[in-house]
C-alpha positions in Angstrom: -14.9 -40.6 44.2 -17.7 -38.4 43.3 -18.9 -38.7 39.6 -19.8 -35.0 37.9 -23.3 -35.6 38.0 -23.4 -37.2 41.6 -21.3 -33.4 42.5 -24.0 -31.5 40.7 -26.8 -33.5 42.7 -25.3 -32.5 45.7 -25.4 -29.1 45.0 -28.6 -28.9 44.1 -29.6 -31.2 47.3 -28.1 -28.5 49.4 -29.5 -25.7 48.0 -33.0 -27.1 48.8 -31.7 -28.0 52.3 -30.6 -24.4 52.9 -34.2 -23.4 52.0 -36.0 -26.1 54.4 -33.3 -25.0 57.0 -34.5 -21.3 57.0 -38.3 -22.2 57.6 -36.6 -24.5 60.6 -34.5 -21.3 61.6 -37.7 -19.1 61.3 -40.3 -20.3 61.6 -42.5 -17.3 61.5 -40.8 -16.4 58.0 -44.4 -14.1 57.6 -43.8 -11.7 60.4 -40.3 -11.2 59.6 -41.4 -10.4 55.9 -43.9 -8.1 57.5 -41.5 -6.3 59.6 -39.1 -6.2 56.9 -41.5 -4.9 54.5 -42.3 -2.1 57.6 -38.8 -1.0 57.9 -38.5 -0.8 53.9 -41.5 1.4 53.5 -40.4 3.7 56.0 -37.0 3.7 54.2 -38.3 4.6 51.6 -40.8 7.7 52.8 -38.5 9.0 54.9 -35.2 10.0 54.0 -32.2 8.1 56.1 -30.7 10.9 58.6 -27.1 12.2 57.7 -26.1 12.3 61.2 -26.1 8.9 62.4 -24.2 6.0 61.1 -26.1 3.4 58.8 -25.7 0.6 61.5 -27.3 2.5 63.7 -30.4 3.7 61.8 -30.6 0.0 60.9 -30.6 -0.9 64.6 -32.8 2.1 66.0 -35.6 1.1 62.8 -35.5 -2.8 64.0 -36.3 -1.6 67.5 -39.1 0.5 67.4 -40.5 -1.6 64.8 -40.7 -5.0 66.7 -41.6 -3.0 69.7 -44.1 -5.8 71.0 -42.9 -8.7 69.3 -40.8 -11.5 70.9 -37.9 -12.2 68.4 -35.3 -14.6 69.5 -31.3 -12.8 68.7 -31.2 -14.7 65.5 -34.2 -13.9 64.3 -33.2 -9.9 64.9 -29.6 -10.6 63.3 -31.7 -12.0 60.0 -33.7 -9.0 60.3 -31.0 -6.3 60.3 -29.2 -8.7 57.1 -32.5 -7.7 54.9 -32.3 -4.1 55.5 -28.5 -4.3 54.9 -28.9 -5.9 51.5 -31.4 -3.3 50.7 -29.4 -0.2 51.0 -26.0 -1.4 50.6 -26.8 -4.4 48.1 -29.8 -5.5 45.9 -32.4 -6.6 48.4 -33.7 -9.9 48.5 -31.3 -11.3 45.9 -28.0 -9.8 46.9 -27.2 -13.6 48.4 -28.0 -15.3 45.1 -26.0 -12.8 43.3 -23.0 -13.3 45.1 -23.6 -17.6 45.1 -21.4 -19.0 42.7 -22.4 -22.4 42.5 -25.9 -20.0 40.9 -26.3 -19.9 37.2 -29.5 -18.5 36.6 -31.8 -16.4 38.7 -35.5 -15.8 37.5 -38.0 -13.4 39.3 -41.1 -14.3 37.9 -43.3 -12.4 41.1 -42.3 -11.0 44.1 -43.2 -14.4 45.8 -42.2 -16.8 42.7 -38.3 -16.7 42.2 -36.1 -19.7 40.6 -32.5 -20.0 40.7 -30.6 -22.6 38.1 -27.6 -24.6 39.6 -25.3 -26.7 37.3 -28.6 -26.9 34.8 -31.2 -27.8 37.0 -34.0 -25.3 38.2 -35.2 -25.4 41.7 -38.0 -22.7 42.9 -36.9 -20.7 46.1 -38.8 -20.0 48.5 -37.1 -18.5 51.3 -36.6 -15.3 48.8 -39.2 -12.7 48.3 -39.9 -9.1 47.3 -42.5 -7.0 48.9 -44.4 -6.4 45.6 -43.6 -5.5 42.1 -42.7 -2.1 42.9 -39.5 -3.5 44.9 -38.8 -5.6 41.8 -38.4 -2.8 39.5 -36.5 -0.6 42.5 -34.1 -3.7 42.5 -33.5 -4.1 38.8 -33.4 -0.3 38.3 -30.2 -0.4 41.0 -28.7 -3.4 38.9 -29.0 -1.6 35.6 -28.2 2.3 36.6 -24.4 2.0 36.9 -24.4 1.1 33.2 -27.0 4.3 32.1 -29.9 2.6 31.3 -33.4 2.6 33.4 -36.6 0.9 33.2 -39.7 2.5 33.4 -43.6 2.6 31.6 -42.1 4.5 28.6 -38.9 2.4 28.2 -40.5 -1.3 29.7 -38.0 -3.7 28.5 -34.1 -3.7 28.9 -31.2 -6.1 28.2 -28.4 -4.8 29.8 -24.8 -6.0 31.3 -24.2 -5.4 34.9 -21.0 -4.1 36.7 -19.9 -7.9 36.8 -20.2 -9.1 33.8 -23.6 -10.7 34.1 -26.5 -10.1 32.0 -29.8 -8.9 32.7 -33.0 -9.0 30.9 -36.2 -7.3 32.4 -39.8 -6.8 31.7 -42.3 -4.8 32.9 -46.0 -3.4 32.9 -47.8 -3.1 29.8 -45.7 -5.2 28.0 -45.9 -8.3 30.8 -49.0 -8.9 31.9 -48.5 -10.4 35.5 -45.9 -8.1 36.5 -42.1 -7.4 35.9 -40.3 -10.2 34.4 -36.1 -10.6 35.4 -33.6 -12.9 34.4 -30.0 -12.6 35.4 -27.5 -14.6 33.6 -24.5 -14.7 36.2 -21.1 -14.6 34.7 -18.6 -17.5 35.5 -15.5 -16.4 36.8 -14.4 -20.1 36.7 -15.5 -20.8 33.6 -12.6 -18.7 31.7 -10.3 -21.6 30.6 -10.6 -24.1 28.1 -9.2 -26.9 30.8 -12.1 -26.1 33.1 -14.2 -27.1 30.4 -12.2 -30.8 29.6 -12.6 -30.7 33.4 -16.2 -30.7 33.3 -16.4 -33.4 30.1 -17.3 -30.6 27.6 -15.0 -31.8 24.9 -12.0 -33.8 25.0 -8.0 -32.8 25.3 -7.8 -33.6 21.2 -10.7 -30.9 20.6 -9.5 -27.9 22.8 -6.0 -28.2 20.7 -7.9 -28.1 17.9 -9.8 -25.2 18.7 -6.9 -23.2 20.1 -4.3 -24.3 16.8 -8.0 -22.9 14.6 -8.0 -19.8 16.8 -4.2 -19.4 16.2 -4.3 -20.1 13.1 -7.1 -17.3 12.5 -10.0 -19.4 10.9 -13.0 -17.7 10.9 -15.6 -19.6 13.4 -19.3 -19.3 14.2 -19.9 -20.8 17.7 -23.7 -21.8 17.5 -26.4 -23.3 20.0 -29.5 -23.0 21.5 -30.5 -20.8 24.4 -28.5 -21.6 27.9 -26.3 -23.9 25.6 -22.8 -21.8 26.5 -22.7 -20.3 23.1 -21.0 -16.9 24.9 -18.9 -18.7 28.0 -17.3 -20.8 24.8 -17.0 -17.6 22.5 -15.2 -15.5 25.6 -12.2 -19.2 25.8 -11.6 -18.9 22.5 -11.2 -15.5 22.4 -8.5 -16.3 24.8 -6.3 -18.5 22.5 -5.4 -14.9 20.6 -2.3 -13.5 20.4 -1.3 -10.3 22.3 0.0 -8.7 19.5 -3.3 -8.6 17.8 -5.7 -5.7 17.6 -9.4 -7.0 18.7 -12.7 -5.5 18.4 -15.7 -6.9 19.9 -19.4 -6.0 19.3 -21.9 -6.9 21.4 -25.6 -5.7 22.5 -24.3 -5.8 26.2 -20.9 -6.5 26.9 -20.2 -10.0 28.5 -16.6 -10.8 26.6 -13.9 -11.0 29.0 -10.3 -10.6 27.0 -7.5 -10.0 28.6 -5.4 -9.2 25.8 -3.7 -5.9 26.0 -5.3 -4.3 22.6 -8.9 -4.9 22.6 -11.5 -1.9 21.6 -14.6 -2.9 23.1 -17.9 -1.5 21.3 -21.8 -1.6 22.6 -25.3 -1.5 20.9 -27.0 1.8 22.0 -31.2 1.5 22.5 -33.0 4.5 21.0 -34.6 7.4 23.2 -37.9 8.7 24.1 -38.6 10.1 20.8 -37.2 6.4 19.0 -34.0 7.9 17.8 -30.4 7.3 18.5 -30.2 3.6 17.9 -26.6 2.0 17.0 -27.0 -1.1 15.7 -25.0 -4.2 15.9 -24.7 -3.6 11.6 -23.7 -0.4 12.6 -20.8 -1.2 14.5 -19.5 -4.0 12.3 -19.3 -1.3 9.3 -17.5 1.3 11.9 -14.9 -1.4 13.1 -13.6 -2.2 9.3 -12.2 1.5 9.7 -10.6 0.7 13.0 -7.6 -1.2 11.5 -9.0 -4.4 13.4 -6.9 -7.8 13.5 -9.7 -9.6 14.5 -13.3 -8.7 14.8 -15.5 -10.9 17.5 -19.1 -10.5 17.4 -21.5 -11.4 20.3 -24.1 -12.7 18.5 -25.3 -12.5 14.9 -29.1 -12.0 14.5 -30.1 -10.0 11.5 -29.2 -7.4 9.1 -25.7 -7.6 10.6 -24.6 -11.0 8.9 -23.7 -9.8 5.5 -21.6 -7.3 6.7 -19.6 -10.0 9.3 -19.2 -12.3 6.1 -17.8 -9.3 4.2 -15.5 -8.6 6.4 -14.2 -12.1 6.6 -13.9 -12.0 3.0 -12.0 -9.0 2.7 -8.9 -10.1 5.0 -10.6 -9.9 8.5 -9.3 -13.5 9.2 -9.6 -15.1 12.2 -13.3 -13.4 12.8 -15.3 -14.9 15.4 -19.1 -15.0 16.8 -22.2 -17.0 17.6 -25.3 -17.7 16.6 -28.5 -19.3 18.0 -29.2 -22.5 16.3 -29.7 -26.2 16.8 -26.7 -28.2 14.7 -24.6 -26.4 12.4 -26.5 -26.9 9.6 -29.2 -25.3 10.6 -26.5 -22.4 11.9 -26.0 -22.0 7.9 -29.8 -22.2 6.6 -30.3 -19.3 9.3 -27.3 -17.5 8.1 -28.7 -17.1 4.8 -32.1 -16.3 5.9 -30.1 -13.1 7.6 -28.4 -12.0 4.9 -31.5 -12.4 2.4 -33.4 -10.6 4.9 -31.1 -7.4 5.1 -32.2 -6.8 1.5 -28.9 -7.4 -0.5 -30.4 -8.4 -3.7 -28.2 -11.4 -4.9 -29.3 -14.7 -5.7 -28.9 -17.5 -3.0 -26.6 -19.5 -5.0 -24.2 -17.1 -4.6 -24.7 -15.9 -1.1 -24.4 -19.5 -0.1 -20.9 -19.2 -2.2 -19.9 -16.1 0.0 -20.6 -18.4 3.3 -18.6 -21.5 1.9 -16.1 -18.7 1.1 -15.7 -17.1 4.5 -16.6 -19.6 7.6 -13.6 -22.1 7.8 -15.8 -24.0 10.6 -18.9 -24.3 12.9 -18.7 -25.1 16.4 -22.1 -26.8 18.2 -22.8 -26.9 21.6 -25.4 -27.8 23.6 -27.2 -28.1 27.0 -27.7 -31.8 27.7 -31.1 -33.2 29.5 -28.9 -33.6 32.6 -27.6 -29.6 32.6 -24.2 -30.4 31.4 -22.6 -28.3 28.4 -20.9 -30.2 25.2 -19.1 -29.5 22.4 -21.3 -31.8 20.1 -19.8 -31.4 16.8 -16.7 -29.6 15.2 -16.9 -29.2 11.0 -15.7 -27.6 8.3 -17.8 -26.4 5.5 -16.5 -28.2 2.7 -19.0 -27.0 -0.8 -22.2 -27.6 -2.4 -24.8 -30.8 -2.5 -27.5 -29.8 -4.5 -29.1 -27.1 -3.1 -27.4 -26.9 0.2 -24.0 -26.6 1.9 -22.1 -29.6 2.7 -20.6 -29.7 6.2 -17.6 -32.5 7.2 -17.6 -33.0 10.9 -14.2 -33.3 12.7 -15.2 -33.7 16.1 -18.1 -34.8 17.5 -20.4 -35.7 20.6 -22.6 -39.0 20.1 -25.4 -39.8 22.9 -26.2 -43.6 23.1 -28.6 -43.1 25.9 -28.9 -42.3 30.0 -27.3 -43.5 32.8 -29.2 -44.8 35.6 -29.1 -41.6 37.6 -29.9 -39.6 34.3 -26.5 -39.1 33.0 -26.2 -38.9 29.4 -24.4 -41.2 28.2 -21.7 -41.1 24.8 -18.6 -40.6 23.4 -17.0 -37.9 22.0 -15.4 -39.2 18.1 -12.8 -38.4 16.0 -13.7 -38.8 11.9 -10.9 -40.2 10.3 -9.2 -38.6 6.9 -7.5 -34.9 7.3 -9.8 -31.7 7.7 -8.9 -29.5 4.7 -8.7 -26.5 7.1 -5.6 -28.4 8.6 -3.7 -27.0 5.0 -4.5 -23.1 6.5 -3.8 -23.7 10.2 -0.2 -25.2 8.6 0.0 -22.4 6.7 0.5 -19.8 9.7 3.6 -21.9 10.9 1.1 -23.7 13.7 2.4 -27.9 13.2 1.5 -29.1 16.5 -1.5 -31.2 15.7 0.2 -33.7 13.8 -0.4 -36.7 15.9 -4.3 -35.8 16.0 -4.8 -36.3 12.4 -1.0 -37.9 11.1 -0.6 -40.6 14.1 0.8 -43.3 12.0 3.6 -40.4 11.2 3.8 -39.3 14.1 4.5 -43.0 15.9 7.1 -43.8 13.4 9.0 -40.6 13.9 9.5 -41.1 17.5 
């Protein structure tokens, strides 16, 4: 039986085949590129004809175009796929967009595109774009269903698309090689908490944990670096609330997936033309405290906005939830209080590191090993002050003792001995099933 990492290798082995295999399938890749780029240009000066179907405009521009050229049935059939994609899907990435076993894709040039698969980056080269005009055509299709463009007056945007994945593009002046994309593909898979004991993320002990915390309505901050999974784990936990519960969720571009029957979903709004208009993430965390919220689940915290989250789960918001980008939890609470000392409330730290300890019951670190796998790498409580700083008491945790032979991290995942004192508040909501985690000795004389 195939080990995880062995699976992923394979993966990533056939990926690269499938790119060898279509220089061996065509192997003059530059004249179909050539013809392609024809038939696109002509597309796109001339207007397709209303009275003919789209198969057969396809078919009629393919002949008259390799008029003189000797291209075997295959070649033609790979030919007509192109100009397919380009009217009815998103050109030369419409086939990596609908890959699920692809993570990441990163246009860097119209010849220089990278897709990620299970963590690792491999540079395709049977993908291209014409130049960096058919870029920005292609990420202006992607983005318009949600109302928001890309253009020399408006040369960045970070957007959602139709599927839940997320886009971020750059453009001319403000990248100075050409447009910049990367698409963040949403999981469909990854929308349980067993997929992720599947996969080695955390252990059986930890996902109860988590979903009795959830329950329970602790208010958790989900932190990591960039990649890490900090979203995919915020959307499973999200999951573990009850139906009866009203939920907001605020986001810059909406990736949460809840399925609960009473969620209000709110988005960011960029400013206009004339730098007005903007809705903040702040703004929408001050709005949702007069929505009657049960819960209030924030995308990410970056700035201003973090005082007002901590407010709210100080003033009977309970069970609030969001994430942050930062290494280990501790350095999730130093960055916490650099936000909130930033958005110019004028108190002294002491007591805005009294307002954390007050509101975050625990802090959730995950991370993207070296071999491209997600863990769960520590689970703590904040417990008070040492000195100067908060003192954290992990639960859970992830400890690396080195690498495989293959390059496999190797570790365990541990369990601290003694009784987290946020155990007393998930007890308190009537939730008693984690007794023979943290009471086994009770638990094995009982039965």
């Amino acid at each position: 039986m195939k080990t995880l990492r062995e699976a992923f290798d394979v993966q990533v082995k056939q990926k690269k085949q499938d790119i060898l295999n279509d220089y061996e399938i065509f192997p003059d890749k530059k004249l179909l590129d050539m013809l392609r780029t024809e038939i696109i240009e002509n597309l796109i000066d001339n207007d397709m004809p209303s009275n003919v179907s789209l198969t057969e405009w396809i078919n009629d521009e393919i002949d008259k175009t390799i008029e003189g050229y000797d291209l075997t049935n295959l070649e033609r059939s790979h030919l007509f796929n192109l100009i397919d994609n380009e009217i009815n899907g998103y050109g030369p990435i419409s086939e990596l967009l609908e890959d699920d076993n692809i993570t990441e894709i990163m246009i860097n040039s119209p010849d220089e595109i990278y897709i990620e698969i299970d963590g690792q980056l491999v540079k395709d080269d049977s993908v291209s774009f014409i130049n960096d005009e058919h870029i920005i055509r292609t990420v202006q299709r992607l983005i318009e269903p949600m109302g928001r463009t890309i253009d020399a007056t408006n040369p960045m945007v970070d957007s959602r698309l139709e599927d839940g994945s997320r886009i971020n593009a750059v453009i001319p002046p403000l990248s100075t090689k050409g447009p910049v994309v990367t698409i963040r593909k949403f999981k469909e898979s990854m929308t349980s908490i067993d997929e992720l004991i599947r996969i080695g993320s955390l252990t059986p002990y930890m996902a109860r944990f988590l979903d009795a915390a959830v329950r329970g309505k602790l208010n958790i901050i989900v932190c990591g670096g960039t990649g890490s999974g900090k979203t995919t784990l915020l959307n499973i936990l999200s999951g573990f609330i009850h139906d009866n519960e009203r939920i907001i969720t605020i986001e810059d571009a909406a990736e949460l997936r809840l399925n609960q029957p009473h969620v209000i979903s709110l988005e960011t709004r960029t400013m206009n033309y004339d730098a007005e208009g903007e809705i903040s993430i702040r703004d929408l965390v001050i709005n949702s405290l007069r929505m009657r919220p049960d819960r209030i689940i924030v995308g990410e915290v970056r700035g201003k906005e973090a005082f007002d989250m901590l407010q709210a789960m100080n003033t009977g918001h309970d069970g609030s939830l969001t994430t942050l980008h930062a290494n280990s939890p501790a350095d999730a609470l130093n960055r916490l209080e650099t936000m909130v000392l930033m958005g110019g409330i004028d108190i002294p730290i002491k007591a805005v590191r009294e307002y954390i300890v007050s509101a975050i019951d625990l802090v959730v670190n995950i991370e993207r090993m070296s071999d491209g796998r997600r863990k769960v790498t520590s689970i703590c409580e904040l417990e008070n002050f040492s000195g100067d700083e908060i003192k954290l008491k992990e639960i859970f945790a992830f400890r690396q003792k080195g690498l495989t032979d293959k390059g496999e991290v190797d570790g365990e995942f541990i369990l601290y001995k003694g009784v987290p004192k946020v155990l007393k508040k998930i007890r308190a909501r009537g939730i008693e099933d984690l007794d023979d985690i943290f009471y086994p000795e009770k638990t094995n004389k009982e039965s």
